[in-house]
C-alpha positions in Angstrom: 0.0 0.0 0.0 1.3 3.3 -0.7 0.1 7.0 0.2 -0.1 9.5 -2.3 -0.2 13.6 -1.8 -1.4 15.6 -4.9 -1.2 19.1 -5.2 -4.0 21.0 -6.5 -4.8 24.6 -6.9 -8.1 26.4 -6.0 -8.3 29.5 -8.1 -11.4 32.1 -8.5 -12.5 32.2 -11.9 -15.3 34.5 -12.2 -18.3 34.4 -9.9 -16.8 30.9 -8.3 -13.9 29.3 -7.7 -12.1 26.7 -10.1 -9.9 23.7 -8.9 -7.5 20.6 -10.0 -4.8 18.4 -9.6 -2.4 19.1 -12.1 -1.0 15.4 -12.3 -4.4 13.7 -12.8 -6.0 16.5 -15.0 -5.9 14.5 -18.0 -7.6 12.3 -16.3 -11.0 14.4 -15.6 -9.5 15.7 -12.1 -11.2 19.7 -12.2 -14.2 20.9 -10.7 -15.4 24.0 -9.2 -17.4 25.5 -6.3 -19.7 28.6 -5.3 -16.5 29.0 -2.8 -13.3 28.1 -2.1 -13.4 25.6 0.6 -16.5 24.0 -1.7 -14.3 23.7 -4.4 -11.9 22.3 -2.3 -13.5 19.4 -0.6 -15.0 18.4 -4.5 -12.0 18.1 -5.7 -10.5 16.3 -3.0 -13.3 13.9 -4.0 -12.3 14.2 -7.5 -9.0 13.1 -7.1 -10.0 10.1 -4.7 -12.5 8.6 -7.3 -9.8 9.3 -10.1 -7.5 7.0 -8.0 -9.9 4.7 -7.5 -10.9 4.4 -11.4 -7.0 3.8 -12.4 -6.5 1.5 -9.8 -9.5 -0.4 -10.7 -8.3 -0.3 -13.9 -4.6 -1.5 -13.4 -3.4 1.5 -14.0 -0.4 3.3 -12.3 -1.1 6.6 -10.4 1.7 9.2 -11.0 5.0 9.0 -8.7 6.3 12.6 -9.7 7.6 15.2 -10.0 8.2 15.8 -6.5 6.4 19.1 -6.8 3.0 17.5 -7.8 3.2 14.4 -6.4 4.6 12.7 -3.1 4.5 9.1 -2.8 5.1 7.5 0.9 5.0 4.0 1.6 3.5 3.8 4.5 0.4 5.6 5.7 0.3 9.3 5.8 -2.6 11.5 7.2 -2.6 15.0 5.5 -4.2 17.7 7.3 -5.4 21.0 5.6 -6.2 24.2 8.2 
């Protein structure tokens, strides 16, 4: 089992706010929200069903570049405040 961190970016584009995980974009991983910490938590669950589907699929979820994606092999909680 290994733990993955994946950076996203939450960005206001127009009257709400745009977000997505640069490593899995091509993937389907953007969506938006009437605010920020909406858009947040959806695409949190983006990027969780994303990683699910390649999974399920066989597929390998990105290791890299260090600046979009951290890999750990043992459990790792990440906390946002």
């Amino acid at each position: 089992m290994k733990s993955y961190a994946f950076r996203v970016v939450v960005e206001p584009d127009e009257e709400r706010w745009h977000a997505y995980c640069p490593a899995l974009v091509d993937r389907g991983a953007a969506t938006w929200g009437n605010i920020r910490e909406e858009a947040l938590k959806h695409i949190v669950e983006v990027v969780q069903m994303v990683a699910e589907e390649l999974t399920r699929d066989g597929e390998a979820l990105p290791e890299g570049p260090p600046t979009e994606v951290e890999t750990f092999l043992e459990p790792r909680v990440l906390v946002t405040v």
